[in-house]
Residue frames as a rotation matrix with the C-alpha (Angstrom) as fourth column:
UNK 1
0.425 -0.296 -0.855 -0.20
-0.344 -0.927 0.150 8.90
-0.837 0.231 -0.496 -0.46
UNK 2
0.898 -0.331 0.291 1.31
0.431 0.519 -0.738 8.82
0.093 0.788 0.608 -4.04
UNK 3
0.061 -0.834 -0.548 5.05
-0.121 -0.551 0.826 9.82
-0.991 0.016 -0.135 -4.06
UNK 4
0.923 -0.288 -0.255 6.28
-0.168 0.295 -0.941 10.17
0.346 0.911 0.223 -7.62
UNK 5
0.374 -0.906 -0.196 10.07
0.519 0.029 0.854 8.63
-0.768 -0.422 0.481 -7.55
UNK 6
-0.140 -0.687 -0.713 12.98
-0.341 -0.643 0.686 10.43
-0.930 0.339 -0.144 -9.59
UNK 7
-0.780 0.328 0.532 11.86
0.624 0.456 0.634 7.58
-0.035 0.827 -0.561 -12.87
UNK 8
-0.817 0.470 -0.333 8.82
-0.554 -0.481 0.680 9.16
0.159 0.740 0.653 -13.00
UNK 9
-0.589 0.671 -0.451 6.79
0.268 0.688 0.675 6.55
0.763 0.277 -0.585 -11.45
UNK 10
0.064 0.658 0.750 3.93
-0.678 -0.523 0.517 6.42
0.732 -0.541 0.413 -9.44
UNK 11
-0.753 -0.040 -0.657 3.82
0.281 0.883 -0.376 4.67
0.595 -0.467 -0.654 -6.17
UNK 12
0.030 0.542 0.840 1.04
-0.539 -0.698 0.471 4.74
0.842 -0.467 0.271 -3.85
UNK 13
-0.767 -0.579 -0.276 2.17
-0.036 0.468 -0.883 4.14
0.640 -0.667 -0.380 -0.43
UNK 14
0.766 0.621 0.166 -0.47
-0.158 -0.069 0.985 3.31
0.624 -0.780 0.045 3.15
UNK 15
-0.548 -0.798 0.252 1.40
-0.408 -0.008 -0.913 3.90
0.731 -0.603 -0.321 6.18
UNK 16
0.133 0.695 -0.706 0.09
0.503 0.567 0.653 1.96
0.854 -0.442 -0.274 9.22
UNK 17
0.858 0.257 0.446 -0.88
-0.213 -0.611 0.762 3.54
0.468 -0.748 -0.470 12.03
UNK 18
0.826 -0.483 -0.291 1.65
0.471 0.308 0.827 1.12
-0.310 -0.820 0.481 14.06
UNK 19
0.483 -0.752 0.448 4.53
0.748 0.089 -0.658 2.82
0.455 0.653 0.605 12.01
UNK 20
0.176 0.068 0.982 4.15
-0.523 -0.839 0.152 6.42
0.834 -0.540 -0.113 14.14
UNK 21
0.970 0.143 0.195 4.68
-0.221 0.198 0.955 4.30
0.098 -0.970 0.223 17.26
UNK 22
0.667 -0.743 0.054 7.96
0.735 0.668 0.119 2.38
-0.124 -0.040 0.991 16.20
UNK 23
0.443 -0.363 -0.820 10.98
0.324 -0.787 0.524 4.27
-0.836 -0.498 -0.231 15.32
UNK 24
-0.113 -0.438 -0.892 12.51
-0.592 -0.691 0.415 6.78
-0.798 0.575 -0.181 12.90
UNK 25
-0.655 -0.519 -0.549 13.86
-0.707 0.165 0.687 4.37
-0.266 0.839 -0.475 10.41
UNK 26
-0.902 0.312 0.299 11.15
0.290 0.950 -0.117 2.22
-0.321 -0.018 -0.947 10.31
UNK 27
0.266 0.869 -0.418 8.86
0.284 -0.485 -0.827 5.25
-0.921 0.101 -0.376 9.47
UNK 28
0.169 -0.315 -0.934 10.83
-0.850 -0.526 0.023 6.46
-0.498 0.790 -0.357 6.86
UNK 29
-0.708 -0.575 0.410 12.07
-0.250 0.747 0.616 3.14
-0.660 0.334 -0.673 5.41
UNK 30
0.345 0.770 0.537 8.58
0.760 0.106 -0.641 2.80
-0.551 0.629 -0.548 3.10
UNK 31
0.693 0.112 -0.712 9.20
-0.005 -0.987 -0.160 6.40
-0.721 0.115 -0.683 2.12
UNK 32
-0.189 -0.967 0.169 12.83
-0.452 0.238 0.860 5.23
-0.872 0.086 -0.482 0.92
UNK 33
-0.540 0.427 0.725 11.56
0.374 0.894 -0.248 2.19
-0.754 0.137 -0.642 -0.46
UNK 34
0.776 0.505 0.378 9.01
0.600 -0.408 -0.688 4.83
-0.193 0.761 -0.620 -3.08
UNK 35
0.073 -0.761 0.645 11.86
0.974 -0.085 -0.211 6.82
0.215 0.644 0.735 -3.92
UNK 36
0.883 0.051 0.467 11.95
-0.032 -0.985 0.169 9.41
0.469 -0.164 -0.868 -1.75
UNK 37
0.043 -0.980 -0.196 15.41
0.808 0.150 -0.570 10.70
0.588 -0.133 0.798 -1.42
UNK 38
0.984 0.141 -0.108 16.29
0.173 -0.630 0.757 12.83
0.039 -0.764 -0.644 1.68
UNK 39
0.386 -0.891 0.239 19.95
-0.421 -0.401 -0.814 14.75
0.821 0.213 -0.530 2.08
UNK 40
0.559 -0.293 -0.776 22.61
0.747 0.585 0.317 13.10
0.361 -0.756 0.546 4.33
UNK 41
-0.453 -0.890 -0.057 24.19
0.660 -0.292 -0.692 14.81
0.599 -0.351 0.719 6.95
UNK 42
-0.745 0.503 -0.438 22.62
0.293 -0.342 -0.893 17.63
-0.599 -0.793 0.107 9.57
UNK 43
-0.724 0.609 -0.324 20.57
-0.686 -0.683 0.249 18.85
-0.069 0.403 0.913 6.80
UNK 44
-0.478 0.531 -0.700 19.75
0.179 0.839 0.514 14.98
0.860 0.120 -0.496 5.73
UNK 45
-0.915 -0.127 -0.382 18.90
0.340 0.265 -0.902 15.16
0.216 -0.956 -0.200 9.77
UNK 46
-0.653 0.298 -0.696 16.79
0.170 -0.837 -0.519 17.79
-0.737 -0.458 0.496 9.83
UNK 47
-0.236 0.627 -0.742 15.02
-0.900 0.147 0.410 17.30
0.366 0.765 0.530 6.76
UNK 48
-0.760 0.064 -0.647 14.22
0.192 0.973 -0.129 13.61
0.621 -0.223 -0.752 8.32
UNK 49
-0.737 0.487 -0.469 12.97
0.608 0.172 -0.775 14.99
-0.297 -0.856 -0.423 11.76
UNK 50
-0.428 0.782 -0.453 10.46
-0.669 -0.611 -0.423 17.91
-0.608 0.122 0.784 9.85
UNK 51
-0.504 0.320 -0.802 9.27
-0.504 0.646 0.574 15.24
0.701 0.694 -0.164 7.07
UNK 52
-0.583 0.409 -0.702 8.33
0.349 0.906 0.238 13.21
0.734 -0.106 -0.671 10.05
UNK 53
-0.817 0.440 -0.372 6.65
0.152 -0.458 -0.876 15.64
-0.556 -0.772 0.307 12.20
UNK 54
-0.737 0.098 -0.669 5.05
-0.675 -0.172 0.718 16.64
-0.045 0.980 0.193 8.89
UNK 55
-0.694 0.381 -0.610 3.57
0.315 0.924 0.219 12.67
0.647 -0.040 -0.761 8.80
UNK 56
-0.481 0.550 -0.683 2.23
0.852 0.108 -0.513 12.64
-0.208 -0.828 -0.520 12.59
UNK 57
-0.758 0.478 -0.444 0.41
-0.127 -0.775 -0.618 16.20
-0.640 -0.412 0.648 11.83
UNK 58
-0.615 0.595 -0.518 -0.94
-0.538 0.165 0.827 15.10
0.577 0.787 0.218 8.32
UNK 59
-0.163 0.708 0.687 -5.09
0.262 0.702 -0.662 13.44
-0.951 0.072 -0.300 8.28
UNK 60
-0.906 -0.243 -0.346 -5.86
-0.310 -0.175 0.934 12.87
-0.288 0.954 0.083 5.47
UNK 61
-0.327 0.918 0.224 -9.16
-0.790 -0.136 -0.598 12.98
-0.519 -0.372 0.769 4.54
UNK 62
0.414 0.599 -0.685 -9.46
-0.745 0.656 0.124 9.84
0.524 0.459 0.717 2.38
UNK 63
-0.089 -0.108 0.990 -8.95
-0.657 0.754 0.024 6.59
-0.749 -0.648 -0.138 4.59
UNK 64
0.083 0.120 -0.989 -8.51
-0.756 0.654 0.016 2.94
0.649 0.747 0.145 3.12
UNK 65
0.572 -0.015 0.820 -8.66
-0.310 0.922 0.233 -0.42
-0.760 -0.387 0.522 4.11
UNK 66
-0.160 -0.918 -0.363 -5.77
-0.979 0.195 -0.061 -2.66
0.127 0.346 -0.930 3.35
UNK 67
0.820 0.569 0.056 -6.27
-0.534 0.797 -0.280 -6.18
-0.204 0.199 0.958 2.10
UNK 68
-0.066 -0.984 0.166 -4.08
-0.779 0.155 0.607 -8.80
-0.623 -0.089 -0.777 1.80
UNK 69
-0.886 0.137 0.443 -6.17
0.320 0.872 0.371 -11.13
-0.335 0.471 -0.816 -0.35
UNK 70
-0.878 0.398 -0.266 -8.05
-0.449 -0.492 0.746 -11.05
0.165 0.774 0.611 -2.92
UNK 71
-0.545 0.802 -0.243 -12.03
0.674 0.592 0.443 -11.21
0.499 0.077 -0.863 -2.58
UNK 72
0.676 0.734 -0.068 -14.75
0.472 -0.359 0.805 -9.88
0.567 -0.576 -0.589 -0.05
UNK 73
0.045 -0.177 0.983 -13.18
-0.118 -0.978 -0.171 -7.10
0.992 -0.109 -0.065 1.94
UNK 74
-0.773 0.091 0.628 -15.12
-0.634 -0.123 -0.763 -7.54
0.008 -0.988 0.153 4.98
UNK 75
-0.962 0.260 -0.078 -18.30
0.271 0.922 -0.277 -8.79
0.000 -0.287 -0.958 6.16
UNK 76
-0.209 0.600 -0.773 -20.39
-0.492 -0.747 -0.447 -6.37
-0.845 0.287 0.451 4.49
UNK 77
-0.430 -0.242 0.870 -19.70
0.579 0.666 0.471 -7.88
-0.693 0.706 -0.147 1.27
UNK 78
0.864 0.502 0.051 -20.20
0.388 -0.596 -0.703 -4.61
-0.322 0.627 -0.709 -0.53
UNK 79
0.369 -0.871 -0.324 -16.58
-0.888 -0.434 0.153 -4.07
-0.274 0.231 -0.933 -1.40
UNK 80
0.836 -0.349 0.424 -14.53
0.393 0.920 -0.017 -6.88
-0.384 0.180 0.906 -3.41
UNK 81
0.008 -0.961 -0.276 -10.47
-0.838 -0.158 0.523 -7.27
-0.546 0.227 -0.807 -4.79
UNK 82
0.998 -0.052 0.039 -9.76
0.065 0.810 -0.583 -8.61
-0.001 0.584 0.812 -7.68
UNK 83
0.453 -0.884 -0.119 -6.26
0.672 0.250 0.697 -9.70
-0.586 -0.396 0.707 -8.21
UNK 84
0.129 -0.516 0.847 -5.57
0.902 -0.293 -0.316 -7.02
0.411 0.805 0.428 -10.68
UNK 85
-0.588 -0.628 -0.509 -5.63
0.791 -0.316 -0.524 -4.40
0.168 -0.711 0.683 -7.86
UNK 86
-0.712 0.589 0.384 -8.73
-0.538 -0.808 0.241 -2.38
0.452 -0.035 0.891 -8.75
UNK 87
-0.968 0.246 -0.044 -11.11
0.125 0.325 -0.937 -2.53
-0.216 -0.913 -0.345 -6.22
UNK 88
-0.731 0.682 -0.028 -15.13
0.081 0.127 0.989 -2.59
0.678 0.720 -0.149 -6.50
UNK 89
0.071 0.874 -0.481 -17.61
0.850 0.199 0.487 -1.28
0.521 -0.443 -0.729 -4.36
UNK 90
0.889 0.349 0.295 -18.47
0.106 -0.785 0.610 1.29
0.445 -0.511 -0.736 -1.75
UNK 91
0.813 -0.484 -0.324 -15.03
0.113 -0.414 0.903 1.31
-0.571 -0.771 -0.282 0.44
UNK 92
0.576 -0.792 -0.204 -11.89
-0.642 -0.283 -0.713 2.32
0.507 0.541 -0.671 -0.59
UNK 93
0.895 -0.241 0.375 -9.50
-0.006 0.835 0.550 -0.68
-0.446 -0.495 0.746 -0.49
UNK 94
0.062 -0.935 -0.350 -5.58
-0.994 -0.026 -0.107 -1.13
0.091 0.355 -0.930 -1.15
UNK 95
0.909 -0.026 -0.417 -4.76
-0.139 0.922 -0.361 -4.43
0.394 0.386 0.834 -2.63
UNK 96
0.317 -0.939 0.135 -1.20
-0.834 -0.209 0.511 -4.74
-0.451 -0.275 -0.849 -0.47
UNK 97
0.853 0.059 -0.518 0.94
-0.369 0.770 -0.520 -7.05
0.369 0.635 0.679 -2.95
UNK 98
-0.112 -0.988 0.108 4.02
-0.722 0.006 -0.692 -7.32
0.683 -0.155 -0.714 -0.70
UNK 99
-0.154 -0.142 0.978 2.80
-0.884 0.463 -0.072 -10.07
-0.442 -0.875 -0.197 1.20
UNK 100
-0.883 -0.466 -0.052 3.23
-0.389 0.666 0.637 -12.95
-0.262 0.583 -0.769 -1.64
UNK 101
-0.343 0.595 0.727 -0.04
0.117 0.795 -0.595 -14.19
-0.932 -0.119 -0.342 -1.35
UNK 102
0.373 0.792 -0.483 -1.44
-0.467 -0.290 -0.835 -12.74
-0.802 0.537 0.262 -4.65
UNK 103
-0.385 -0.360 -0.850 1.18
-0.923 0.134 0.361 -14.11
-0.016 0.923 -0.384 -6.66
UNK 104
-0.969 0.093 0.231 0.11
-0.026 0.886 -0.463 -17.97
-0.247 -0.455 -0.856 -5.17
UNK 105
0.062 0.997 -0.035 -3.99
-0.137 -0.027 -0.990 -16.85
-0.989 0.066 0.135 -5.90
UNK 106
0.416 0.167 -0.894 -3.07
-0.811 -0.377 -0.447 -16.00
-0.411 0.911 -0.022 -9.54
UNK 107
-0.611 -0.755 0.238 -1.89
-0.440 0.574 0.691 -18.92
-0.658 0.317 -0.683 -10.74
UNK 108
0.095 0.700 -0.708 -3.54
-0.728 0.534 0.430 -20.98
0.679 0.474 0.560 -14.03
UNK 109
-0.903 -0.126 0.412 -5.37
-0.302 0.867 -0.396 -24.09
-0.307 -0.481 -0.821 -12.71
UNK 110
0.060 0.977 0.203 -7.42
0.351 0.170 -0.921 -26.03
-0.934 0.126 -0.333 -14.55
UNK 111
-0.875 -0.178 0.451 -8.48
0.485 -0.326 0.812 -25.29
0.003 0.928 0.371 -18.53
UNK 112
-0.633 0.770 -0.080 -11.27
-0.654 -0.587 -0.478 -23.61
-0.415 -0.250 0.875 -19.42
UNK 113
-0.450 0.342 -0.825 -13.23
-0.336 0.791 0.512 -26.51
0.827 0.507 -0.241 -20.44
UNK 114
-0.439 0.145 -0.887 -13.02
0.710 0.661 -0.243 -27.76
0.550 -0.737 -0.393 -16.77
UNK 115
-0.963 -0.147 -0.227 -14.27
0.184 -0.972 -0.150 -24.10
-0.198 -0.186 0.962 -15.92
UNK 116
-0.071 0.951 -0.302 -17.68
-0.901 0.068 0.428 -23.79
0.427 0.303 0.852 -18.10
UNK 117
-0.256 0.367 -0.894 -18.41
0.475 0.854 0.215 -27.86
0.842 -0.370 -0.392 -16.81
UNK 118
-0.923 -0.313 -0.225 -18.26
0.309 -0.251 -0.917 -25.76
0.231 -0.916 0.329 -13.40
């Protein structure tokens, strides 16, 4: 889903499945986290527990596949990630950068001399 936050930005958020299993604040905490802002107190309450009922009724009809590294997808090898987050091929793929690894792939190594010799 994209949430816009109160800046104006876009975020586009994947909820895992396991998130609906765990509890409350652990569903909503992403949500938070994109800049949705929910009222505090019984309303905050109650605007919490219909937002998440909301969630568990929603399908959405486009599906993705979440990657934590960049390359081949799967074992199709008809879907690739580059590190710049757009995605190539037949599946729809989310590039998930919160798990450090992309910053560690993207480093410079090497000139480009030692590159073309390649």
């Amino acid at each position: 889903m994209d949430i816009v936050d109160p800046d104006d930005r876009t975020h586009r958020l994947l909820l895992d499945e396991s998130l609906f299993n765990g509890s409350l604040a652990a569903l909503l905490r992403p949500l938070g986290g994109s800049g949705v802002q929910i009222a505090t107190g019984a309303a905050g309450a109650e605007a919490r527990g219909r937002l998440v009922d909301l969630l568990c009724a929603w399908r959405p009809q486009e599906k993705f596949v979440r990657v934590s590294r960049t390359g081949w997808v799967d074992d199709d090898f008809d879907t690739f990630a580059p590190a710049d987050g757009t995605v190539i091929g037949r599946k729809k793929a989310f590039l998930d950068r919160e798990t450090g690894i992309i910053g560690e792939m993207t480093q410079v190594s090497g000139s480009l001399g030692d590159w073309q010799e390649m």
